[in-house]
C-alpha positions as CSV (number, residue, x, y, z in Angstrom):
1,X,5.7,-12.6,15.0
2,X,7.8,-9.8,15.3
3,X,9.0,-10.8,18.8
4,X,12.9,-10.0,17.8
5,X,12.3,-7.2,15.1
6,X,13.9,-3.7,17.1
7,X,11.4,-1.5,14.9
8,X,8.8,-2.4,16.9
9,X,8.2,-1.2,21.4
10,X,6.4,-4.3,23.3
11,X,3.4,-5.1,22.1
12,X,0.3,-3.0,24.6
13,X,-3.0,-5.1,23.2
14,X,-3.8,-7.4,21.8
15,X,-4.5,-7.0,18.4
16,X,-1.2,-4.9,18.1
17,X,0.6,-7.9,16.4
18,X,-2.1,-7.5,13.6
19,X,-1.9,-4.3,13.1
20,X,1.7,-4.6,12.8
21,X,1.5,-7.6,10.3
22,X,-1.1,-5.2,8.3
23,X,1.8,-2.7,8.3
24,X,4.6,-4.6,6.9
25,X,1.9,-6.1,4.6
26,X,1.2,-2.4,3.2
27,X,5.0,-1.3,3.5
28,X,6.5,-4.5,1.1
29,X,3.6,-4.1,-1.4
30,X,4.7,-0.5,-1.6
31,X,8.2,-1.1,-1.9
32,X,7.4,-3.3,-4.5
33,X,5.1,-1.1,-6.7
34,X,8.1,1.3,-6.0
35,X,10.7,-1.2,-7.6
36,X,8.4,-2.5,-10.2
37,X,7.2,1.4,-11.7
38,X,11.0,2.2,-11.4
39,X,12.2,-0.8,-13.5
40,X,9.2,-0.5,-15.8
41,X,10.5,3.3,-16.1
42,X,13.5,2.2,-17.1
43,X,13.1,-0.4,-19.4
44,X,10.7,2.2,-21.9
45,X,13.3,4.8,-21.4
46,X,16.2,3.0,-22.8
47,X,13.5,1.3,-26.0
48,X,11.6,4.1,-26.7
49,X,14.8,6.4,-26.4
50,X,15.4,9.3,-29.4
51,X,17.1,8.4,-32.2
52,X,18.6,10.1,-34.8
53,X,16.3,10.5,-38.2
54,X,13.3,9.3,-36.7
55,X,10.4,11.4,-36.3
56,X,8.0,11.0,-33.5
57,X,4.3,10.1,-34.4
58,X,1.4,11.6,-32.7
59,X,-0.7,9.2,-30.5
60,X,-4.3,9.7,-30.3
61,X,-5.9,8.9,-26.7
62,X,-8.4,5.8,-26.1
63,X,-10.7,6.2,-23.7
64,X,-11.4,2.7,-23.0
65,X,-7.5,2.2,-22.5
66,X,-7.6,5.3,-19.7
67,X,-10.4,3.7,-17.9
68,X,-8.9,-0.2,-17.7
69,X,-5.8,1.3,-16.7
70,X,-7.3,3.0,-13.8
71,X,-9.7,0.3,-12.7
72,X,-7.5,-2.7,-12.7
73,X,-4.8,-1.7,-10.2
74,X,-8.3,0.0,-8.6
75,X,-9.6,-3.1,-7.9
76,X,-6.8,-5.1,-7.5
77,X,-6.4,-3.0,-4.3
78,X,-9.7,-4.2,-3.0
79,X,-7.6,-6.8,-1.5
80,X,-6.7,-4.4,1.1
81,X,-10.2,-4.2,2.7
82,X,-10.5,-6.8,4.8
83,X,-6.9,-7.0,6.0
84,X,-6.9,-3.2,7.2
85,X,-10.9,-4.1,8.5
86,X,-9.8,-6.9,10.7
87,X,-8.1,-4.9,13.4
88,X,-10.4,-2.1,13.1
89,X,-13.5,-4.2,13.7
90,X,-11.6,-5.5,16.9
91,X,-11.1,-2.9,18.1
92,X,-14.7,-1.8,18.1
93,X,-15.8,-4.7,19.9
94,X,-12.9,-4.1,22.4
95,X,-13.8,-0.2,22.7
96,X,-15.3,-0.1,26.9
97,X,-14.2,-3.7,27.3
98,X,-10.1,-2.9,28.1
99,X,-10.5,0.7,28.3
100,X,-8.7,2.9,30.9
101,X,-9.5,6.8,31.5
102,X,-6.9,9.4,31.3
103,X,-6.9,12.6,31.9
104,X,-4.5,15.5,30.8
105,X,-3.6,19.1,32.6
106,X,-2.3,21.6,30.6
């Protein structure tokens, strides 16, 4: 998959190409919850900006607001269980299998 990307060394198992795919998975999704919290940012900054002769209003908290905002993008994340499992779970069954003993001196 990555055969011709210089990032990565040659590949040493062989699960490493899914571990690599799991890491560009995790490193585009964060680049665009980056992107998309920026612009977001942005976009209330410039419509909720201060004006002149308008007096801010005091907001009172909602519970049930605080707790869907932090469960939602909690379990949209759930998504990421079984991809970051995968190679793990291989690598279990491969642990004694393809394993070589090395010893270090210091």
């Amino acid at each position: 998959m990555f055969e011709n990307f210089p990032l990565w060394p040659a590949r040493a198992s062989s699960i490493s190409g899914n571990v690599d795919a799991l890491y560009v998975f995790l490193l585009l999704l964060s680049g665009f919850m980056c992107v998309a919290i920026f612009t977001m940012i942005l976009i209330f900054a410039l419509k909720y900006r201060r004006q002149a002769g308008v007096e801010a209003e005091q907001i009172e908290g909602s519970t049930i607001l605080e707790l869907t905002w932090s469960i939602i993008p909690g379990l949209g994340r759930l998504h990421l269980l079984p991809g970051a499992h995968s190679p793990a779970g291989r690598l279990h069954r491969l642990r004694g299998r393809q394993t070589v003993d090395v010893e270090a001196a210091a």
